[in-house]
N, C-alpha and C positions, 0 to 999 in steps of 0.2 A: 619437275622442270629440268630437270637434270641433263635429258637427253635432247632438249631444246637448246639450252644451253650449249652443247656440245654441237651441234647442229647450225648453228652461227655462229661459233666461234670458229668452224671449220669454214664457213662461207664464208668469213671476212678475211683466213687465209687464202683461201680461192681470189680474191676480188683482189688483193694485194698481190698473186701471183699471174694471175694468167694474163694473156697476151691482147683482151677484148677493153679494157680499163679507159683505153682513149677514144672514146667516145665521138668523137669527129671523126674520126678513120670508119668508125662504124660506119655515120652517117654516109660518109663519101662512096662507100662499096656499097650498099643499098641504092636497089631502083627505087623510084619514086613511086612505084605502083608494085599491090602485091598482084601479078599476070596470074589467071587463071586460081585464084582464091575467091570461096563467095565468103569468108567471112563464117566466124564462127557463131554469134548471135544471130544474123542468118539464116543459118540453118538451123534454127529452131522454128517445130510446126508449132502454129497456133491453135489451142485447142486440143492437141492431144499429149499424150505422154509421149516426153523426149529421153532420152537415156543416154548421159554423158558415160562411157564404158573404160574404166581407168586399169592401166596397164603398169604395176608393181612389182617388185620381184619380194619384200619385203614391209614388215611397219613396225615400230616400236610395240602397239599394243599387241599384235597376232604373230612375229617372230618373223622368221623366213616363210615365204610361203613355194616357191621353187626358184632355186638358184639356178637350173639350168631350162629357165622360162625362155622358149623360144620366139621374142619379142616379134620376127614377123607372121610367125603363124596365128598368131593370138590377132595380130594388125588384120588377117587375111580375111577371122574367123569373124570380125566384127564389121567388116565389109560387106559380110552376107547380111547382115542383117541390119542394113539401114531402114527398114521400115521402122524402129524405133531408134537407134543407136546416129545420134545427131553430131557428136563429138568424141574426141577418143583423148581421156586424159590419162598422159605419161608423166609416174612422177623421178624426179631427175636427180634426186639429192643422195647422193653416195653414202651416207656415216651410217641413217637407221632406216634407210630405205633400199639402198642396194641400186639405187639410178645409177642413169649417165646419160649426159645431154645429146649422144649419141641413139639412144634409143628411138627420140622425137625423128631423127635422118632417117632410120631403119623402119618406121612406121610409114613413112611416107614414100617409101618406097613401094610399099602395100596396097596402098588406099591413098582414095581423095576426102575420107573425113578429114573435118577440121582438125587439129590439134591444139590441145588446152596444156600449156606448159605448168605441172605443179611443184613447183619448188616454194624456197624459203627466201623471196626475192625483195631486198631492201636498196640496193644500189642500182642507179641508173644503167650501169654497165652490164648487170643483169638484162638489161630489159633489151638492148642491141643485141647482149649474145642469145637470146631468148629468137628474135627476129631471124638472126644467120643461120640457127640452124633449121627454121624452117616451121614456128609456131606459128598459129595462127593467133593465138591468146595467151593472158598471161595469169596467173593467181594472184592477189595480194592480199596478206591475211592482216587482218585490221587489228588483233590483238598486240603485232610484233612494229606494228609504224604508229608513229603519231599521226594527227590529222592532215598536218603540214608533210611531213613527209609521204602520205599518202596522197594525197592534192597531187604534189610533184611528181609522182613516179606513175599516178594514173596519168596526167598530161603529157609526159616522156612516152608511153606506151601509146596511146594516141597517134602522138605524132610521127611515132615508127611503124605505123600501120595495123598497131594489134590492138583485140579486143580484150577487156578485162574482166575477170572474174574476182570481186571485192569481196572475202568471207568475212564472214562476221559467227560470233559467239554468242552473243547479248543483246539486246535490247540498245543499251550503250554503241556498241559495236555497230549496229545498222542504222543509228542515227547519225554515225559517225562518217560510215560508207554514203547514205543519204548525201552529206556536206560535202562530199569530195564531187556531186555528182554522177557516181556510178548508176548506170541502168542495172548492171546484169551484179546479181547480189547471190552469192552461194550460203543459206545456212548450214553451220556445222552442226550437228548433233550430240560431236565427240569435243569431250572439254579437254584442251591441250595440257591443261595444267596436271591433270591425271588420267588422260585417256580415257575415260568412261564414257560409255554412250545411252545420251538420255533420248530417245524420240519425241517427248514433248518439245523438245527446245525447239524445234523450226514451227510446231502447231503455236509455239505462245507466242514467238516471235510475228509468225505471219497474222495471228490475231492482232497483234499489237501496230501493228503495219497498218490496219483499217482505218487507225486515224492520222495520216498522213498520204500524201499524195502523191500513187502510185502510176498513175500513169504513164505507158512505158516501161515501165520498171518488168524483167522476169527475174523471179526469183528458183534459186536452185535449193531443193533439197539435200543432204549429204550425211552421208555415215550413216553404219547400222541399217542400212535399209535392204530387207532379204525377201520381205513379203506382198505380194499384189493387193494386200488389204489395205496394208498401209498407204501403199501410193493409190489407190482409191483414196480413202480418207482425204492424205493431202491436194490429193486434184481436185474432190469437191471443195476446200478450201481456194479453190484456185492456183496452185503449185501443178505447172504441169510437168518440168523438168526434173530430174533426179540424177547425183554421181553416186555410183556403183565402182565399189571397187575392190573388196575382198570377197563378198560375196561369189565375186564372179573369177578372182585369183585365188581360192580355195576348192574351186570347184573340180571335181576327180575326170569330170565331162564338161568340157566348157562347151563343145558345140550341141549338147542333147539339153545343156543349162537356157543357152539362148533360145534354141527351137522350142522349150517349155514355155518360158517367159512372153516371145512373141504370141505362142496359141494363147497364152492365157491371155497377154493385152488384146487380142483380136474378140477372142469370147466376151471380153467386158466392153466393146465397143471402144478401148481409148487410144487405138491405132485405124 
């Protein structure tokens, strides 16, 4: 936990520094309306496999993966391929990830996918400066809020216009996201406490889901996922979304990765 730790202790110097803290100023520079966003829930197709395509430079468990990642070409590269690629998640948190809330601007310069802001977001002030620079959504990881504070900060996000992506770890965890209301619910795979990646966790989780009332609800698969078998698998479970995101920042060919990917979903009928 060590580099979690470090990880929020560096956000809560960020939120005591920066110039975004007042919160009413945000509101006041905000239109009322996001012009010309359809929303990142959305654009999610029904029924087929969606592909959230996450843009990293870094991660605690795989290292560096290129430090001189050319953020809009990668934006460019994922443009070509909206027949599956529904959102494009940038993660933003500078100590073991190598973000910058800057990157989210420089994507959007590229493309009209959505964007899914992933940072390590507990302060409301987060979630304005999340909106300015130009997200369409936001993460909130349910292991790092209480329910009360998750409650608040999905309603803050709301009312500034952006959609949530509530993760969950557990069983615990998605009962928890469940209470707060969230529709759109991302399982992680990868346990934060030691990075390791289990793929059963989103199968036992979304089994466990069966007795509770799903309705509306999509759910996102996440981490460790490299193989068309598997998201087979979880789409007959009814998960049709998936985030990718080393897979596809390790990759020596990012654009010969995606043209595989799409032939392959085309060959299996789930595009």
């Amino acid at each position: 936990m060590d580099y979690l730790k470090k990880i929020l202790a560096n956000k809560k110097k960020e939120i005591k520094e920066n110039s975004f803290k007042e919160t009413d100023s945000f509101l006041k520079m905000m239109p009322e309306k996001l012009e010309g966003r359809p929303g990142f829930i959305k654009n999610i197709k029904k029924n087929k496999v969606n592909i959230i395509a996450e843009i990293k430079k870094a991660s605690p468990s795989g290292g560096s993966f290129n430090d001189d990642l050319d953020i809009g070409k990668v934006a460019s590269l994922y443009d070509r391929y909206k027949s599956f690629i529904c959102g494009i998640s940038v993660i933003t948190e500078p100590v073991c990830f190598k973000g910058n809330p800057d990157y989210i601007r420089e994507v959007k310069r590229f493309t009209d996918i959505p964007v899914l802001r992933k940072d390590f977001i507990f302060h409301e002030s987060q979630i304005y400066e999340s909106r300015k620079i130009g997200s369409d959504c936001i993460l909130l990881i349910s292991s790092i809020l209480s329910l009360e504070r998750l409650k608040m900060l999905y309603e803050k996000a709301a009312m500034a216009g952006l959609d949530v992506l509530a993760e969950v770890h557990s069983k615990e965890e998605f009962d928890r996201a469940l209470l707060c209301g969230a529709e759109f619910i991302g399982i992680n795979n990868r346990n934060l406490k030691n990075m390791e990646v289990n793929l059963n966790t989103a199968a036992e989780i979304i089994d466990y889901s069966g007795k509770k009332n799903m309705e509306g609800k999509i759910i996102v698969c996440e981490s460790g996922i490299e193989e068309i078998n598997y998201m087979k698998k979880m789409f007959q479970k009814g998960i049709c979304t998936f985030l990718i995101g080393s897979y596809f920042m390790k990759s020596s060919n990012l654009e010969k990765t995606l043209y595989d990917l799409e032939s392959e979903l085309k060959k299996e009928n789930l595009i």
